[in-house]
MMTF fields as JSON, N, C-alpha, C and O atoms, coordinates in Angstrom:
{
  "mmtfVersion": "1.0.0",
  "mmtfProducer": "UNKNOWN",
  "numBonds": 163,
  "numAtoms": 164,
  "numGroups": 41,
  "numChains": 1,
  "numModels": 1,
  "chainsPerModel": [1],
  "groupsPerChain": [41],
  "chainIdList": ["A"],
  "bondAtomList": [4, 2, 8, 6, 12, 10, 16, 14, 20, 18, 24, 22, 28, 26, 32, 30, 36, 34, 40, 38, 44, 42, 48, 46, 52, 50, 56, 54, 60, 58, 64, 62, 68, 66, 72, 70, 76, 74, 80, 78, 84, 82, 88, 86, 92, 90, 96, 94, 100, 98, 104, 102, 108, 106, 112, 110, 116, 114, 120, 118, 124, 122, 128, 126, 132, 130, 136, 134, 140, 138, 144, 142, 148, 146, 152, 150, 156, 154, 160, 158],
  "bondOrderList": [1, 1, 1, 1, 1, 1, 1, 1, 1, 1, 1, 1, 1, 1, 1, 1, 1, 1, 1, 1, 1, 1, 1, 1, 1, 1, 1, 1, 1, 1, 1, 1, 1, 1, 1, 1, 1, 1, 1, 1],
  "groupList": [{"groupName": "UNK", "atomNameList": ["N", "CA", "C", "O"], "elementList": ["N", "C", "C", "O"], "formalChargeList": [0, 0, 0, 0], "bondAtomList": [1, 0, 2, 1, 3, 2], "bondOrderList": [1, 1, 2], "singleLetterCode": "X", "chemCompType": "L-PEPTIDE LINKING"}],
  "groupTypeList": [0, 0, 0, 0, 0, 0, 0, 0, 0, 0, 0, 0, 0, 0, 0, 0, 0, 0, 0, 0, 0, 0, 0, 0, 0, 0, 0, 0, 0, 0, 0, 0, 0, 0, 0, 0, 0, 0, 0, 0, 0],
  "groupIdList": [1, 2, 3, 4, 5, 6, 7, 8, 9, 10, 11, 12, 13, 14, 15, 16, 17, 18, 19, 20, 21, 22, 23, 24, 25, 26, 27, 28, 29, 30, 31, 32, 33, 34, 35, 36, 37, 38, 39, 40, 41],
  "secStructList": [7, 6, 6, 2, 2, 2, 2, 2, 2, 2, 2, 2, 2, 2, 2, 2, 2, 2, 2, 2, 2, 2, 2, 2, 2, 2, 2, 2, 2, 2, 2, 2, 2, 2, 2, 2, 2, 2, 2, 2, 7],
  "xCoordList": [84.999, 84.326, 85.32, 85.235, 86.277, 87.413, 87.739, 87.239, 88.332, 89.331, 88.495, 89.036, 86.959, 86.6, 86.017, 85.322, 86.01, 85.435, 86.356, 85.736, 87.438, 88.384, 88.783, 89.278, 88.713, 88.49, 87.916, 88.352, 86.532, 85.456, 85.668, 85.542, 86.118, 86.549, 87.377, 87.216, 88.576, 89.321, 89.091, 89.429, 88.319, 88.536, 87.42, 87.646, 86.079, 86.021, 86.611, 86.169, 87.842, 88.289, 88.962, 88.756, 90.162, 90.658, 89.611, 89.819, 88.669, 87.578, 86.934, 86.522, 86.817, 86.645, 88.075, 88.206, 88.926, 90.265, 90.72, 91.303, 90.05, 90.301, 89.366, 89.75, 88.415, 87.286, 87.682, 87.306, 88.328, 88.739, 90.028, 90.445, 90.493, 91.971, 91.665, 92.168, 90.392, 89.649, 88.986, 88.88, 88.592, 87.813, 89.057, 89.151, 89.645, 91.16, 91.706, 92.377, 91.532, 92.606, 91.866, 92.446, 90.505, 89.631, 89.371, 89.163, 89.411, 89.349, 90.496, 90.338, 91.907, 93.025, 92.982, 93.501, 92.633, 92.581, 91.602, 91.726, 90.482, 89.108, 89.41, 89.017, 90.388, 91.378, 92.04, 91.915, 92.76, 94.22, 93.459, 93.577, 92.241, 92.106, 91.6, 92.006, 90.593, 90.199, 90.972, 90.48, 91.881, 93.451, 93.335, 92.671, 94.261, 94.198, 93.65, 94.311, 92.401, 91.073, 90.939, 90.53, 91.667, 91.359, 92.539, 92.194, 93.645, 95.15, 94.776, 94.41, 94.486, 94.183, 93.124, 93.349, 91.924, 91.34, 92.017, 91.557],
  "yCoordList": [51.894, 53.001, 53.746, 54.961, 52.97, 53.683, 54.455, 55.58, 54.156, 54.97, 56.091, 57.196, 55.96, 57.051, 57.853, 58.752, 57.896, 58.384, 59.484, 60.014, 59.98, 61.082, 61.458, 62.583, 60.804, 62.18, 63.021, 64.161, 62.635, 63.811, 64.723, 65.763, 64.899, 65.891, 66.658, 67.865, 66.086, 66.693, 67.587, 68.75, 67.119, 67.432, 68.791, 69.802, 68.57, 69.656, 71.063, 72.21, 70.399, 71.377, 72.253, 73.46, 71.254, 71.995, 72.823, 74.032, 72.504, 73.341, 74.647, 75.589, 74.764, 75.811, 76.682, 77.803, 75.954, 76.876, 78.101, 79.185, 77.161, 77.884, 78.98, 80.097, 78.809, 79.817, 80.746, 81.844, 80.719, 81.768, 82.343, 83.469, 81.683, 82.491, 83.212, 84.293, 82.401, 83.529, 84.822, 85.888, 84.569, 85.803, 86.975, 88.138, 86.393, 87.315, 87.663, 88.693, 86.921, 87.898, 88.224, 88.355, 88.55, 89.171, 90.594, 91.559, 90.649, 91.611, 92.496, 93.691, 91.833, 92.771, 93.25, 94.354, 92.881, 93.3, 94.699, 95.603, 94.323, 95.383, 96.291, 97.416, 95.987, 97.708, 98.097, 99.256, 97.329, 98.476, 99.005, 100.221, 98.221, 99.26, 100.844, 101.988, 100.35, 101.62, 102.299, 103.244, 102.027, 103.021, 103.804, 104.82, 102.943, 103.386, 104.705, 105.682, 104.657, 105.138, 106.882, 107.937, 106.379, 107.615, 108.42, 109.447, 108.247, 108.927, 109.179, 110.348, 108.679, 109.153, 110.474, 111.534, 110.326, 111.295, 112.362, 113.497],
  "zCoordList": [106.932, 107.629, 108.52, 108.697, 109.084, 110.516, 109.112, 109.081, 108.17, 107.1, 106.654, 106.615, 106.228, 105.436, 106.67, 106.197, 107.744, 108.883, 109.472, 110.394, 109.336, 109.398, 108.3, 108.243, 107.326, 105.725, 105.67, 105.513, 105.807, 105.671, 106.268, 105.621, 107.857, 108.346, 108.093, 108.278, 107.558, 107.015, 106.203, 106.425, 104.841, 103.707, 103.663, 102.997, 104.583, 105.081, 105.931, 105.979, 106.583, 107.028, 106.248, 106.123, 105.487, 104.322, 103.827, 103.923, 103.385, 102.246, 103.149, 102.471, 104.704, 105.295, 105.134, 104.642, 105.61, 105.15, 104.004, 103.962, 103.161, 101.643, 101.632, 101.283, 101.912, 102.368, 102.978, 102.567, 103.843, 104.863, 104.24, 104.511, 103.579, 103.032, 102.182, 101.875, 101.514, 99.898, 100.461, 99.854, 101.621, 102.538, 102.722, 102.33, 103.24, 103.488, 102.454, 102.399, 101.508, 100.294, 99.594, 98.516, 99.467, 98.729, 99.263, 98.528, 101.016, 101.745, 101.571, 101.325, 101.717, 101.23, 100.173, 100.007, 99.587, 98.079, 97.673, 96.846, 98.812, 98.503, 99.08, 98.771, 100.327, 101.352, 100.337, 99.941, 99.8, 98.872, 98.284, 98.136, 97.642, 96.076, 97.007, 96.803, 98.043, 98.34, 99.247, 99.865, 99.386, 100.324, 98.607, 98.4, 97.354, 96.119, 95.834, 95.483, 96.011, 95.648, 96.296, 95.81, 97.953, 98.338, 97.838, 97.255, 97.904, 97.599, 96.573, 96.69, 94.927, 93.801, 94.056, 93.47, 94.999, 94.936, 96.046, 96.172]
}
């Protein structure tokens, strides 16, 4: 239990992490295109 009792936290944290990085590079991604978007037009 001491051992599996700071994994979980972890492994949740990692897994919020990834979340938040996917948030962020999904967001950069959705600015360029529409920076893109306006200059083309």
């Amino acid at each position: 239990m001491m051992n599996h009792g700071p994994s979980v936290p972890n492994a949740l944290a990692k897994r919020a992490r990834a979340v938040e990085n996917g948030r962020r590079e999904h967001a950069d991604v959705h600015t360029s295109r529409h920076e893109e978007e306006e200059g083309v037009s």
